[in-house]
KEDO-151334 format. One record per residue (C-alpha): residue in one letter; x, y, z. Coordinates in steps of 0.001 Angstrom, whole numbers, plus 500000, padded with zeros to 6 digits. Each point is the difference from the previous one (the first is absolute). Last residue first. Layout:
N
aXYZ...
//
This chain:
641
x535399281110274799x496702500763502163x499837502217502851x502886502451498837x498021503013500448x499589500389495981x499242496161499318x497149500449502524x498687503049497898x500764498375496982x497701496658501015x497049502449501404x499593501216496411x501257503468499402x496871501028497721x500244503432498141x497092501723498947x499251503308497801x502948498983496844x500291502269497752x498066499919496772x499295503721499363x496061499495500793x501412499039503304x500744496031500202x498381497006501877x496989500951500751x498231499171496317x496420499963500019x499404501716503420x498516498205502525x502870500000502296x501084502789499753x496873501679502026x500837497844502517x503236500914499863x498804504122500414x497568499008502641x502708498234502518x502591503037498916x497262502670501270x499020497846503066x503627499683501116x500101503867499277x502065501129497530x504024501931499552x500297501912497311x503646499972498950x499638498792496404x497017501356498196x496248499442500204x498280499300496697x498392503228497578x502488500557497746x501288496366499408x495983498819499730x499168502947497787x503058499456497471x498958496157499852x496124500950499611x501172502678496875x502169497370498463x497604496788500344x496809502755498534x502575501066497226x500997496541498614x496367498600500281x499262503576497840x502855499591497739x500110502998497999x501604500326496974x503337501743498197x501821498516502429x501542502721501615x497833502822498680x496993498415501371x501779499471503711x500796504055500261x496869500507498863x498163497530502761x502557500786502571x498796503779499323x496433499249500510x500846498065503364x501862502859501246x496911502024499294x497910497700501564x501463499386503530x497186498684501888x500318497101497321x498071499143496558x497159496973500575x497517503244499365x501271500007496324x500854503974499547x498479502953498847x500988503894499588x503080499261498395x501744502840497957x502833500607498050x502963502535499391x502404500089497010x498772502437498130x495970500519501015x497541498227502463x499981496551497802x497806497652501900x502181496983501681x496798497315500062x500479497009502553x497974497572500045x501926497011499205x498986499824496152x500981503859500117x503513499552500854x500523498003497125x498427502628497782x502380502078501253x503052498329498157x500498501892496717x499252503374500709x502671499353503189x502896499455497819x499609503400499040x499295501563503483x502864497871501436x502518501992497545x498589502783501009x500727499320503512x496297499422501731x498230501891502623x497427497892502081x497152502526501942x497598497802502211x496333501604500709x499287500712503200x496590498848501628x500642496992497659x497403497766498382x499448496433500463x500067497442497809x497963496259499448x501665498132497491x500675497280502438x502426497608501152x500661498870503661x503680499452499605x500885503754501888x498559498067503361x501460496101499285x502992501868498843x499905502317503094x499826497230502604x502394497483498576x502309502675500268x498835501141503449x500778496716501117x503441499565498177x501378503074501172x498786499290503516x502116496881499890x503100502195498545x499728502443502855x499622497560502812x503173497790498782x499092496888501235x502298497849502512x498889496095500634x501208497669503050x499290496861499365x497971496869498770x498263499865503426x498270503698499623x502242503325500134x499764503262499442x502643503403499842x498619502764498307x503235502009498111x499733503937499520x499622502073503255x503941498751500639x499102496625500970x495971499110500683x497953497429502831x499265496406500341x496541499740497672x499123496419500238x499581498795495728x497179497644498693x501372499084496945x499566501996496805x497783500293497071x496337499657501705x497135500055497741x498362496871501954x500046502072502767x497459502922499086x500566503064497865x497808503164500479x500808501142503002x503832499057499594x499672502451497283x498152503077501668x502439499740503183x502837500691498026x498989502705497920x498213501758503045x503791499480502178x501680500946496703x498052503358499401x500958500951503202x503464498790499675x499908502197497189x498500503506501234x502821499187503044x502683500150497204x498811502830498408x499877501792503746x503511498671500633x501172501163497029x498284503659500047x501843500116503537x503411499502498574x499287502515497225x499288502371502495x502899499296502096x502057500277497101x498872503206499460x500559501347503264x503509498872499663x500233501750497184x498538503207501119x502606499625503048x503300499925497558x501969496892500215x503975500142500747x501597497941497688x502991497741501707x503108500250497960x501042497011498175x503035497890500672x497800496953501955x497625500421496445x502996499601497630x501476496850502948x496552498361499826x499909499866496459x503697498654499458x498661497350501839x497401499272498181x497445498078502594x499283496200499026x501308499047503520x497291501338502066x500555498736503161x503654499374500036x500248503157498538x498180501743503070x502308498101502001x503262500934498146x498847503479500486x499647499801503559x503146498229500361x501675502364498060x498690503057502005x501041498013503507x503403499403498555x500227503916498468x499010500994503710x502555497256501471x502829501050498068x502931497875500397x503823501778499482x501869499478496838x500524503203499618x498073500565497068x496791499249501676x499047495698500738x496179499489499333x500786499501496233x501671496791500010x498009498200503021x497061500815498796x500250498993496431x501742496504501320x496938499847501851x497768500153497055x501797498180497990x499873496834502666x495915500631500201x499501499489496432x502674497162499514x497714498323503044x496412501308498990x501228498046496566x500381497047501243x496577500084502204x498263500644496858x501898497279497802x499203497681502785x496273500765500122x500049499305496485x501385496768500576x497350499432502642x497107500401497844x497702502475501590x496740499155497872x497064502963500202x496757498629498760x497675502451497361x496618499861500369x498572498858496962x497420497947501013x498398498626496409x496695500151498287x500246503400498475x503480498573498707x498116497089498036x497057502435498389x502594502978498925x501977497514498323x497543498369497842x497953503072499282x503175501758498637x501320496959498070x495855499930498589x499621503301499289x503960500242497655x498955497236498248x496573501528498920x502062503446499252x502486498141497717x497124498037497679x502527499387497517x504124500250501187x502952501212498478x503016498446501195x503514501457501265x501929497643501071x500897498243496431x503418500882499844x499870501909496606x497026501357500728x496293500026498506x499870496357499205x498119498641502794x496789501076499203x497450498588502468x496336498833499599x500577497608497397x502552497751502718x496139499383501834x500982500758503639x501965499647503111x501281502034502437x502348499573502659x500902502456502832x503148500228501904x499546502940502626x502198501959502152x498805503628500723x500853503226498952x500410503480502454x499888503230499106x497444501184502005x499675497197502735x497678497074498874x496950498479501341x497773503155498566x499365498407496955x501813496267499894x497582498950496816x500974503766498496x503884498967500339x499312496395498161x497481502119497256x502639502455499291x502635497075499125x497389498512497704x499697503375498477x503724500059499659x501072497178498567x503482498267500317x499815496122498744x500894497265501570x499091497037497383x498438496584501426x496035500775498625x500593503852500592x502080500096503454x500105503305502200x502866500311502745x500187503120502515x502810500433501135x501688502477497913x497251502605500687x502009501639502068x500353501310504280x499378496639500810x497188498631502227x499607496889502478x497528502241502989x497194499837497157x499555495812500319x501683498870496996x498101497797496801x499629496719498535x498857499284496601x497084498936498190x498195501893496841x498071497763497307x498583502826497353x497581499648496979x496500499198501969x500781500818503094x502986498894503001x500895499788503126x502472498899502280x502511502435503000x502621498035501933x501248502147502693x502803500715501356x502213500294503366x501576496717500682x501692500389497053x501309503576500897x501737498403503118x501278496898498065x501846501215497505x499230502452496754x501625497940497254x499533496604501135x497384500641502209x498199501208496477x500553496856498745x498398498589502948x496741501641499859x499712499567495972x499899495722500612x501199498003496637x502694497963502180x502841501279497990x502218500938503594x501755502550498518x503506501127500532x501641503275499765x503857501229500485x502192496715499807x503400501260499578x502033498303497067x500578503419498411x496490500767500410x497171497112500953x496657500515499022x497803496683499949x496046499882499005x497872496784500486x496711500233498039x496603499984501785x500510503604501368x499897501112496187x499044503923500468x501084500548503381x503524498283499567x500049501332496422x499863503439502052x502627499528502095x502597499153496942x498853502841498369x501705502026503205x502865497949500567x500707500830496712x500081504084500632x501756499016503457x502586498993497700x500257502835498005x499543502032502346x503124498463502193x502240499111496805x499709504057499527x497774501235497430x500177499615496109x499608503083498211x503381500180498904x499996495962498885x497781500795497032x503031502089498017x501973496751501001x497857498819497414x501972496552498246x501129498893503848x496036500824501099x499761496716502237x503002497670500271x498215497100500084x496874498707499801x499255495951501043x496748498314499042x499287496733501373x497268498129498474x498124497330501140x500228496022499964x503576499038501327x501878498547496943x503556500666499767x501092502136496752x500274499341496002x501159503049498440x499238503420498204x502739502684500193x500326503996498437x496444500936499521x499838503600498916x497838502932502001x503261501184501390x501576496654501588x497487497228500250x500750496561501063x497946497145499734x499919496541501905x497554497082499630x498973496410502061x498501497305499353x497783497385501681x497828501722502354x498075501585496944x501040503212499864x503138500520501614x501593503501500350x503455501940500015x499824503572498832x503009502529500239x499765503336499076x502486502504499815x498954503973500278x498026502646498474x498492498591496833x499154496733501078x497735501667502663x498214501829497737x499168496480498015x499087498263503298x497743502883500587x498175500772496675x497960496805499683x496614502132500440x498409497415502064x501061499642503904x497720499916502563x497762497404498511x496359500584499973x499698502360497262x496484500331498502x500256503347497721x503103498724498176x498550496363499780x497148501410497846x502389502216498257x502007496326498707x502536497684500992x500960500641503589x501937498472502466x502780498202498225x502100503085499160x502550501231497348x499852503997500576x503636500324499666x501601496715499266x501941498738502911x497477497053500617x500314499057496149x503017498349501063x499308497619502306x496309499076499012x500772497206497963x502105497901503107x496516500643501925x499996502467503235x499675498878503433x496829499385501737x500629501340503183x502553499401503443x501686502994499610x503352501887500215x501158503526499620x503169500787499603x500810504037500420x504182500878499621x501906503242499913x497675502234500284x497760498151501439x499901501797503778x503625499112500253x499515496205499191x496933498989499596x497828496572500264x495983499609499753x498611496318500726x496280499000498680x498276497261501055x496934499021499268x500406500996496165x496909500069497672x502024501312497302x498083503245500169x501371500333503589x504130499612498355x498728502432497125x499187502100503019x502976499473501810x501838501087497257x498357503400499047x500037501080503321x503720498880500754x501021501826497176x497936502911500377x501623499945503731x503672500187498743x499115503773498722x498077501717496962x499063496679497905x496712500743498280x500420503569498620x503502500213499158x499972496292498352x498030501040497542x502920502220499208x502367497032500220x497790497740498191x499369502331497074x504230500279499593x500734496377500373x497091499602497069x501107502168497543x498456503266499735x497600500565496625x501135503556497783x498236503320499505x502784502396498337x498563499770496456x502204500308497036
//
């Protein structure tokens, strides 16, 4: 007797169920999206402890027909599609008819909807089996109440997260049907609270004030554009709005978000060198296109899409977004808000009261009597706190306990030379600078210029040049502004292509692992389509007696980066090696903190800023100029309220 047999249909449901509904927000997801199918205006979400215990969801659509009631908890009963050519042209969100049927399965369903205006239905479902059907009011729509979520799994409910994941895990889909649909009206209230409300009025910007507020809102940028097979529109951050994930950045297919990566890849390349390392910005993007050029139907939850003509999509977001943000002022503002200033000023208080309780406790000895050396110590040291409050406390006291080393002479001598090999490096920049400098604001003219007109005031701290013009007082970080010249500078200057190469009055030696050796058989021809020939010498050591004549000063690091890069990815880059190499160069080779400039030197190094590309961020991303408008500053001294 075989010992292959067919499930019954509770059973099927609940494992299908595994993979579509995983927490309260499937349901909601699922839901909300028959609810936008339905052509729904209006669309109210209601739970009760984050939807596990309750989740009613009510809309303002089409309803569903008195013949349709039951079949709607069939597994894989849909209206949507009919045949393969409707499979591969989806334009519904919903279409595989699994999710009202999973949801069945796992908890109690209650459905209450009016078709025609005139009539109105209920069902209940308890466990994949209809248990009521009845005559109800008629109010044209559907309103679709889930209870008691995973009470036949409680196996399920161990991997649910708190009630405060879980709900910000709703609150979460709930944002980005506000971005996706901003011409329907979308509700969120939890346990009678009202958490979300959109305003339905069909424009993107203020949805996304909804979700993001006003400060952020006033901050983007609506990027259009489109070829051939793609329709792309959106709005986008300025680069001082980031996040330290990807989780806010929003892609739309034709209505559906959708995670992809590429597309993802393309957003962060579109920002380049606008963004801090590590850094993501806020975008909701929408892109439409022919249904036949995406597959929908690769995951159970349908946000994961396969795309045709990816790398053409992925040009034209980039293009899009590099071309609107290379046409902006992005000088950050600074806002004091006075609430925050509040909070600060609170806080200095509580601060400053522990501190002198501190004193006073441990500045009396064991006699009881006062101890004005231990009260002038603590005083001293509560100042030098004050100052530099992030300090570890238990730090200070290890090093306070710690004998003092006593230095030998040779080291001192040392250090002195090292000291004096830093100064002459860093004079060999600056020099280098002042010609860099000079040579690009020689060659641009006024129509190229970036910035405002800035009056140089003076420097704080050998690192900060102070300006101002009738907008403000501005402070730019000298090291990161130079960064960004010299950048620009050396990828314009390593960019200049050729196959031209020039040979070495030293040859470079490279000595590989073995196991680099091996891999390396396999990968130096990629080397060689960029010039660059590693000649076997004999076991694991190579040659190069040529290089491209673009290459640095420093060729034999340069050579190594170039192996070291190949065995990383397997490929090499060259755009992607030129913008590393010029970014390392520019850091390596810009003035540090703590060097204090001429007024002339800090006049020629922001007018060499200023007709830069991009001078508002190092190639790192942060920030080179902020503006305190006059407004702040007045606000600051108390001259305005």
């Amino acid at each position: 007797m075989g010992i292959i047999k067919t499930l019954d249909a509770a059973l099927s449901n609940k494992i299908a169920a595994g993979e579509v509904i995983e927490r309260p927000q499937s349901v909601v997801k699922e839901l909300v999206e028959n609810a936008i199918d339905a052509g729904a205006t209006k669309i109210t979400v209601a739970v009760e402890e984050a939807g596990l215990k309750k989740i009613k969801i009510t809309d303002n659509g089409s309803g569903i027909a008195e013949d349709d009631l039951e079949l709607m908890f069939l597994r894989h009963a849909t209206s949507k599609i009919s045949d393969d050519h409707d499979l591969f042209h989806i334009r519904t969100l919903g279409f595989r008819g699994e999710a009202l049927a999973s949801i069945a399965s796992v908890s109690r369903v209650t459905v209450n909807t009016c078709f025609d205006g005139a009539v109105g239905h209920q069902i209940k479902v308890e466990n994949s089996k209809i248990v009521s059907r009845n005559l109800h009011a008629a109010r044209l729509g559907t309103e679709m109440i889930v209870e008691d979520l995973f009470y036949n799994t409680p196996a399920r409910l161990k991997y649910v997260k708190s009630l405060q994941t879980e709900l910000g895990k709703i609150t979460d889909i709930m944002n980005r049907f506000i971005m996706s649909f901003p011409n329907i009206q979308f509700t969120l209230l939890s346990d009678d609270k009202l958490l979300i409300q959109s305003v339905g009025n069909g424009k993107l910007n203020e949805a996304m004030a909804v979700i993001y507020g006003m400060k952020i809102a006033k901050d983007i940028i609506e990027i259009q554009g489109e070829t051939g097979d793609y329709k792309v529109n959106g709005y986008i951050a300025k680069p001082e709005h980031t996040r330290s994930n990807r989780h806010y950045m929003s892609i739309f297919i034709n209505g559906r978000y959708i995670k992809n990566f590429m597309i993802s890849k393309a957003i962060i390349n579109g920002y380049h060198t606008l963004l801090p390392i590590g850094r993501y910005p806020i975008v909701s993007i929408h892109i439409s296109m022919d249904p036949s050029l995406v597959d929908v139907n690769v995951h159970p939850t349908k946000q994961e899409v396969r795309l045709s003509k990816e790398p053409q999509l992925m040009a034209l977001i980039e293009q899009l977004i590099k071309e609107r943000l290379l046409g902006q002022s992005l000088i950050p503002k600074v806002s004091t808000k006075k609430k925050v200033l509040e909070q600060f000023e609170q806080q200095k208080f509580e601060y400053d009261q522990r501190i002198s309780k501190e004193v006073v406790k441990e500045t009396y000895n064991p006699d009881g009597q006062f101890d004005v050396k231990a009260s002038n110590a603590q005083m001293n040291t509560a100042s030098t706190i004050h100052e530099l409050p992030a300090i570890d406390e238990e730090k200070i006291e290890e090093i306070c306990e710690s004998p003092v080393p006593k230095v030998p002479v040779q080291e001192v001598a040392m250090e002195h030379d090292v000291h004096q090999n830093i100064i002459n490096d860093s004079r060999a920049a600056h020099e280098e600078a002042i010609q860099i400098e000079e040579g690009l604001t020689a060659t641009q003219t006024n129509s190229s210029r970036k910035l405002p007109y800035l009056e140089v005031v003076g420097q704080v701290h050998g690192t900060y040049i102070v300006c101002q013009n009738d907008e403000g007082m501005f402070m730019i970080d000298q090291h990161a502004a130079q960064e960004r010249i010299k950048y620009e500078y050396y990828k314009n200057k390593i960019g200049e292509v050729s196959h031209e190469l020039q040979t070495l009055l030293f040859p470079i030696n490279i000595q590989l692992t073995q196991d680099e050796a091996l891999k390396f058989e396999m990968l130096q021809h990629k080397l060689s389509e960029i010039g660059v020939n590693l000649e076997h010498f004999g076991g694991r050591d190579y040659v190069v007696n040529e290089v491209p004549v673009w290459f640095p000063e420093d060729a034999k690091s340069t050579v190594e980066d170039l192996v070291d890069y190949l065995f990383e990815h397997q490929q090499v880059n060259l755009n992607k090696f030129r913008e590393e190499t010029a970014i390392m160069m520019s850091c390596k080779k810009s003035i540090k903190a703590n060097h204090y400039l001429k007024k002339e030197e800090m006049e020629r190094l922001i007018n060499a800023l200023s007709y830069t590309n991009e001078p508002y961020t190092c190639p790192h991303g942060r920030p080179i100029t902020i503006q305190f408008t006059t407004y702040e500053l007045e606000k600051l001294f108390k001259r305005v309220m």
